[in-house]
N, C-alpha and C positions, 0 to 999 in steps of 0.2 A: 679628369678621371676617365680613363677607359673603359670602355662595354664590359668586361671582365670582372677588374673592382666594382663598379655599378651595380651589376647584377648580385656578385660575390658580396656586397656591403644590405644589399637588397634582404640577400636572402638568411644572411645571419642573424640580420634584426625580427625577421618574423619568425625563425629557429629559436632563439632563447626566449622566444614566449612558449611556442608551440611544445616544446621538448621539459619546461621546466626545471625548477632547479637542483633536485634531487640527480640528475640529468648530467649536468655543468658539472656536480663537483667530485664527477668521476674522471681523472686525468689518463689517458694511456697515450700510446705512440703507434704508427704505424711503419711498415717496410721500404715500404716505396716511396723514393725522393725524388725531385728534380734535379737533371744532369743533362750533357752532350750526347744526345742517340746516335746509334751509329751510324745514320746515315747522314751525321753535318744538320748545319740551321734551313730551315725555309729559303728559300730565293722570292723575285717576285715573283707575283702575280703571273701565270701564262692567261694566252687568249680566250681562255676558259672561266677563266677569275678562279685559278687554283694555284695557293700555292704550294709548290715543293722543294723539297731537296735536289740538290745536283745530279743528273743522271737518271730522274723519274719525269714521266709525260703522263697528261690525260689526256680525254676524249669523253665526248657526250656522246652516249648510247639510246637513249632515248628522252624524251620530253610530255608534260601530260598534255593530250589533245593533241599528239600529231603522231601520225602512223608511224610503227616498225615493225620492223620483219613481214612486209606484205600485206597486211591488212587490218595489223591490231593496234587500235587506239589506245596508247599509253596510258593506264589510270591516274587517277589523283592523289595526291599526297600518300607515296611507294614510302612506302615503311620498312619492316624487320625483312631480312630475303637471307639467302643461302644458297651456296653450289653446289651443284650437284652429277658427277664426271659421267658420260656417258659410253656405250659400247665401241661406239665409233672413232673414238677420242675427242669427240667434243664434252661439253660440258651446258648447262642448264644454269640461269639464275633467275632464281626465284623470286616475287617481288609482293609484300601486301599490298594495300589500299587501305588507308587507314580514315575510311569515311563514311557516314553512316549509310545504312539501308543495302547500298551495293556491293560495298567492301569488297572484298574476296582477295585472291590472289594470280598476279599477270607471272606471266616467265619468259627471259629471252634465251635462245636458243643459239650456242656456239658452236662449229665447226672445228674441227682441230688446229686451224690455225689463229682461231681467237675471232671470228667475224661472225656476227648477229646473221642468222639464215630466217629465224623463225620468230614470232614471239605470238602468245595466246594464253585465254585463260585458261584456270586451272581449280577456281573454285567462284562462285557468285554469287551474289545475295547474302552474302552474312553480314555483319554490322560492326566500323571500329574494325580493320583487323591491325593488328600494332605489327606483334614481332611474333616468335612463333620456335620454331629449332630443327635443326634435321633429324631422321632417324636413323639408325646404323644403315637401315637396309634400304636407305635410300628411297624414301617420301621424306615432303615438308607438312610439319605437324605449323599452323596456322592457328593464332590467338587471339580471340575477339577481348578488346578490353573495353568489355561495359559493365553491368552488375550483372548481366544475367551469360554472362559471355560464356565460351567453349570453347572447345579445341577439336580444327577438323584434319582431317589427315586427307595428303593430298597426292596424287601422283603426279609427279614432274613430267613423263615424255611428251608429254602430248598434252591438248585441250581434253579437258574434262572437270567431274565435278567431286569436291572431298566428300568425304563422309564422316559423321561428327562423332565426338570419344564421350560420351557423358562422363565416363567413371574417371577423368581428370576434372571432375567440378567445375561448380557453376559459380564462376567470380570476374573481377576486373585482371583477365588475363593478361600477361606480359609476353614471356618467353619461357620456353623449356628447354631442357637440354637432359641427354641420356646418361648414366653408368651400366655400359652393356655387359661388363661382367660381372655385373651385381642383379643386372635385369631390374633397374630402377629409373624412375623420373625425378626429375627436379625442376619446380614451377617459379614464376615469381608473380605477385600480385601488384597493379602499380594503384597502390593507394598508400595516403598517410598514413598508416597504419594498417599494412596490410600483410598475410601471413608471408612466410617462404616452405613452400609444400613439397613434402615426399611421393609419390607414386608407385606404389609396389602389387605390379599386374598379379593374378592369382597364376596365370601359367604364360610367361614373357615367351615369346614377344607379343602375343596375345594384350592388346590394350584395351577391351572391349569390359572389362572388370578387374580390380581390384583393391587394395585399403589407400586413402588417401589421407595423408597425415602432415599436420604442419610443426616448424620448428617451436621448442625451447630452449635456450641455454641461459645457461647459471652464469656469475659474476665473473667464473674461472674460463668461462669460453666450452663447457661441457654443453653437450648437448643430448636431446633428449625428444621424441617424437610424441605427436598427441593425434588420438584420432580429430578428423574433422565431426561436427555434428550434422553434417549433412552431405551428402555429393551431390545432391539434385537441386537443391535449394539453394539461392542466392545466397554465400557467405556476409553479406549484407543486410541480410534478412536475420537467419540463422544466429549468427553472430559466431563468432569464433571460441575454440574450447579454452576455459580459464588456464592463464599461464601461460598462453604462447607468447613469443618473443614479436613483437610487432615490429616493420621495418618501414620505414619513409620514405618507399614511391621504388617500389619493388622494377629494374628495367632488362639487362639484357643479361643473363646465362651463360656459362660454359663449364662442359666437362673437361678436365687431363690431368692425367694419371693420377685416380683416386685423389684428387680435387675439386670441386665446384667452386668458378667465381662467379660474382654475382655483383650488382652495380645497386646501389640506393641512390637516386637522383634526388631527395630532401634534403639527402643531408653530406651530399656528393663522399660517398665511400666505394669502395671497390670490396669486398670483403671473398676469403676465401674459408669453404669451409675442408676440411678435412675427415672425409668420409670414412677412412680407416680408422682414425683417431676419434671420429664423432665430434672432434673441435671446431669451433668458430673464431677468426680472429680478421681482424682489418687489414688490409694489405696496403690499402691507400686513403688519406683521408687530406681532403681539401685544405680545413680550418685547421689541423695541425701543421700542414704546411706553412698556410701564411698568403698575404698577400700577392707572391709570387708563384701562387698552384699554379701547374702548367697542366691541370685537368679540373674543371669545373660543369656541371651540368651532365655528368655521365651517364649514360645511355648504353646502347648497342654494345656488345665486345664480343671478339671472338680471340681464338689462341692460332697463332701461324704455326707452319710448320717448326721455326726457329722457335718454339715457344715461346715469344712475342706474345703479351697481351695488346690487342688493340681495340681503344675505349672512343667508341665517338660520343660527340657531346651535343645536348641539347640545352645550349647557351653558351656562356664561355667565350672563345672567340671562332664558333665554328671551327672545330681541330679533331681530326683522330689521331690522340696519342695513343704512343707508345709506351708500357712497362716494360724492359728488356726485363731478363730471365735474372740480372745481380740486382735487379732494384730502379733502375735508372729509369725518370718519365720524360720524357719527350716529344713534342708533336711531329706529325709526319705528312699532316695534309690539313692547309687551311684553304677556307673559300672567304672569297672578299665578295662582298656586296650581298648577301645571302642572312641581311640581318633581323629577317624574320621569322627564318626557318630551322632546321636541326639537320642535324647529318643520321641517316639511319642505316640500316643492315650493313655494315662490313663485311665481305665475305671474300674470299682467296680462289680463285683459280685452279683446277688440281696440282697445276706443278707449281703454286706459290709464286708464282712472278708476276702476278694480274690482281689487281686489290677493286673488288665492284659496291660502292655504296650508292646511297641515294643523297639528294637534296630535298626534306619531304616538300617543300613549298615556294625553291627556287629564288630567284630575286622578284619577280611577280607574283608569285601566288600558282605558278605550276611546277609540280613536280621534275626534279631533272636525276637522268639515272648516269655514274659519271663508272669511267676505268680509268685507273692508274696502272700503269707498268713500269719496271725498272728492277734495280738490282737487291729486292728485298732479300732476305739471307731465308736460307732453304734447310740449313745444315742446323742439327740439334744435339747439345751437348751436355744439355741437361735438362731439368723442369724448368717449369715458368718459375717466376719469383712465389716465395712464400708468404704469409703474413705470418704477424705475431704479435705481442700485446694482446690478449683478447680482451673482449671490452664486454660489460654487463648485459645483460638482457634492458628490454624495455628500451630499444634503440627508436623508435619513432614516437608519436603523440601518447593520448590517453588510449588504451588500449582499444573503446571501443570507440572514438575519438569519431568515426565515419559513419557509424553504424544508422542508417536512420529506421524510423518506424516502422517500414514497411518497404517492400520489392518494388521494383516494376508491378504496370498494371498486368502486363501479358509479354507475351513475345516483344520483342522488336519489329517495328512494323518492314514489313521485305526478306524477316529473317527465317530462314529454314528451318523447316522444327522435326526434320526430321533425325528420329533416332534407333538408325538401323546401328549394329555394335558392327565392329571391324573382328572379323572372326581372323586372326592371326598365324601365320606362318612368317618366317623370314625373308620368304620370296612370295608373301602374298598380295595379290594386284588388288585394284580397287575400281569400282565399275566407274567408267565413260560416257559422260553423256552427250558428247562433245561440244563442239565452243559453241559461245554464248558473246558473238559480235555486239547484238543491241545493249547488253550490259556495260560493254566497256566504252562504248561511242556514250551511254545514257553518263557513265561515272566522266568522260571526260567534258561531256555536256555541263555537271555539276559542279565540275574545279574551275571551269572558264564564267560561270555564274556565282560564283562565290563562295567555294568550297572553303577555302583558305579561314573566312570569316567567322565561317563555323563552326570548324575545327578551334580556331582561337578560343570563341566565345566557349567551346565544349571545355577546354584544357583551363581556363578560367574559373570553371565552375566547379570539373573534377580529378584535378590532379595536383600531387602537390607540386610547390613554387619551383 
C-alpha cells in the first residue's frame, strides 16, 4: 500500500466515526474528476527532489537557517505567502512562519528578471502564522492559527511591522481572501468543526470594523449568514451561533468571479461557494472519487491566471494538483523525499510563468522555499470549474465538537497585543518599524533545535487528521 492509500484508509476510518451516521447516509457527487492535465505526467525526480512535467525546472530560493538576500535568516516552517508585483517590475513573495512565539512573516524580494535581490521581515512576534490572503491594494493580511489568533495586515516593500485587524475575530485562523466589488471577506477556520466566516467592513476598505458572520446552508446548498457572538473573544470560548454549518479543518481560500473556493482538509473537499447565488456546493471530493484521488490532504490553493485551481496538499503524496477550468484533476509538482512535511503557499509570479511555494519542514526538518518555471498557460477562456451537487449542512463533527471549557489563560506568550485599527484608504500605508534581524536568526535558531517536533506534536493535538 502506498503513503496515499495509507493515509487516505487512515483517515476514512477515523471520519465515519467522527462525522456519524446521519452524515454517511446523505449521497451526492461532486465536479471535478481525475484526467491527463495539460501539461503531460510527471517525469523524474530533478536534482531538487522535484518532480515535473516536461518543459518545467525548479530552483531552491531559500532554505530555514541559511541566509538570503544579504542578510536575512530564512524562518522555520514558511507556511501560507503570496505575490505581490511591484513598481519597478519586480515582484515580492511573501512567506509566514508557522511557529510559536516568533511566527510572523519573511518576504523575498524580485527584480524584473526573477532574481532574489532582498529578502526581510515584515511582521514578528506573533504565534502559529498559517496562511493569510492578499488585499486588492496590495498588503498581506497574515493569519495566526491558534484559539486566540488574529489577522495582522502587513506591508510588503520593505522590512517592517503589521498591524493587527481585531474586527476579523479572534479564532484558529486559516486564510482569507477578498470580494472587492462587494467590499467583503471571506475567512476560514482550521478546526474540526469550525466556522466559514463572512466579513463586511462598516466603510471598505476600511477593515478596522465591521459585522463578522459565519456560514449556514440548508440541505439544498442555500445559504444564509449568522452573526458571530463575539469578535473579541475566543470562538472557542464563545462558542459559535446555533445553526451554523460546521466544516473539518477550514485551509486555504480563493476569490474569482463571484466565487469563493475553499479547501476542508478532514474531509479532503474543495467546495465552491457562489456568492451571487448564496449557494454552497462541492466541487471535489476525495471519498467519491475513490482510491485513485489524485488530491488528498488539500491545503493551500490559489486560481492562475488560466483559471486553474491549484490545491497543494498536506499529505497525499506531496503534489500541487491541478483543477483545470472543465473539471480535470491532475498533479503538477511532486517532491520525493519530503515525507514529513506539506507543501504550502502557492503563489504565481505576475506574468504567470513562475509558480513559488514552500516545503514547510523539507526532508530534515527545515523549511525549503522552491520556484518553478515553465510553460503554464496564461490565456483565459472561461471560469474556473464549477461545483454542483450541493450537500447538506453539518459537513464536519458534533457542532460544538472542539469547544472546550474555557480560552487561553492570556495572550500568547511573545505575542503582540497590540490593538491599534487600520484606519483605511485604498492607498493606505501602514507604519515601519524596521527589520527585526535578532528575530529571524532567534526563529531559525528554533527550527535547527526542533522546531519540526513541535510543530508535529502541536498539529497532533490540534488539528484535524
Amino acid at each position: 500500500m502506498d503513503r496515499r492509500s495509507f493515509l487516505r484508509s487512515t483517515a476514512l476510518a477515523v471520519g465515519v466515526t467522527a462525522l456519524g451516521p446521519s452524515f454517511w447516509r446523505t449521497a451526492y457527487a461532486a465536479t471535478a474528476k481525475p484526467g491527463t492535465g495539460p501539461y503531460g505526467g510527471l517525469l523524474a525526480a530533478d536534482a531538487n527532489g522535484v518532480m515535473l512535467p516536461s518543459g518545467f525546472t525548479s530552483r531552491i530560493l531559500a532554505v530555514t537557517g541559511n541566509v538570503v538576500g544579504g542578510d536575512y535568516v530564512w524562518h522555520p516552517a514558511p507556511d501560507g505567502g503570496a505575490v505581490f508585483p511591484q513598481d519597478d517590475g519586480g515582484w515580492v513573495y511573501t512567506s509566514n512562519s508557522e511557529v510559536p512565539t516568533v511566527g510572523g512573516v519573511g518576504a523575498l524580494r524580485f527584480d524584473r528578471d526573477g532574481e532574489v535581490v532582498d529578502a526581510y521581515r515584515i511582521l514578528t512576534g506573533t504565534s502559529l502564522n498559517c496562511a493569510g490572503g492578499p488585499t486588492p491594494w496590495g498588503t498581506w493580511l497574515s493569519c495566526e492559527e491558534t484559539d486566540r489568533g488574529r489577522v495582522w495586515e502587513c506591508e510588503v516593500g520593505g522590512p517592517g511591522q503589521g498591524v493587527v485587524l481585531p474586527a476579523l475575530g479572534t479564532f484558529k485562523h486559516e486564510a482569507v481572501t477578498f470580494d472587492d466589488e462587494r467590499g467583503q471577506l471571506y475567512l476560514t477556520e482550521d478546526t474540526g468543526t469550525g466556522a466559514f466566516y463572512r466579513f463586511t467592513p462598516d466603510a471598505y476598505p476600511d477593515l478596522s470594523s465591521g459585522a463578522l458572520e459565519v456560514l449556514a446552508a440548508d440541505a439544498a446548498g442555500n445559504v444564509t449568514w449568522l452573526p458571530v457572538l463575539s469578535q473579541t473573544e475566543p470562538q472557542t470560548v464563545v462558542g459559535r451561533p446555533e445553526g451554523y454549518t460546521p466544516f473539518d479543518g477550514g485551509e486555504g481560500v480563493w476569490f474569482d468571479t463571484d466565487h469563493v473556493y475553499f479547501t476542508t482538509k478532514g474531509d479532503n473537499r474543495v467546495w465552491d461557494l457562489d456568492v451571487a447565488q448564496q449557494r454552497l456546493a462541492v466541487l471535489y471530493d476525495a471519498e467519491q472519487v475513490g482510491e485513485d484521488a489524485p488530491l488528498t490532504g488539500v491545503d493551500n490553493l490559489v486560481v492562475s491566471q488560466s483559471a486553474d485551481i491549484f490545491v497543494a496538499e498536506d499529505g497525499g503524496n506531496l503534489e500541487i494538483v491541478m483543477i483545470t477550468p472543465d473539471g480535470v484533476v491532475a498533479p503538477v509538482v511532486r517532491l520525493v523525499g519530503h515525507d514529513v512535511s506539506e507543501i504550502c503557499g502557492p503563489a504565481f509570479s505576475p506574468d504567470g510563468s513562475r509558480l513559488y511555494f514552500s516545503s514547510q519542514r523539507g526532508t530534515d526538518g527545515r523549511g525549503v522555499t522552491f520556484e518553478v518555471a515553465g510553460p503554464f498557460r496564461t490565456a483565459r477562456t472561461g471560469p474556473p470549474a464549477r461545483g454542483s451537487f450541493p450537500v447538506p449542512a453539518g459537513t464536519g463533527g458534533t457542532a460544538d465538537g472542539d469547544l472546550p471549557t474555557g480560552g487561553d489563560a492570556g495572550p500568547l506568550d511573545g505575542q503582540p497585543d497590540d490593538t491599534t485599527s487600520v484606519q483605511g484608504t485604498a492607498a493606505r500605508r501602514l507604519p515601519a518599524t524596521g527589520p527585526d534581524r535578532g528575530a529571524a536568526a532567534a526563529a531559525a535558531t528554533i527550527a535547527a533545535a526542533g522546531a519540526a517536533a513541535a510543530w508535529a506534536g502541536r498539529r497532533r493535538d490540534d488539528e484535524p487528521a
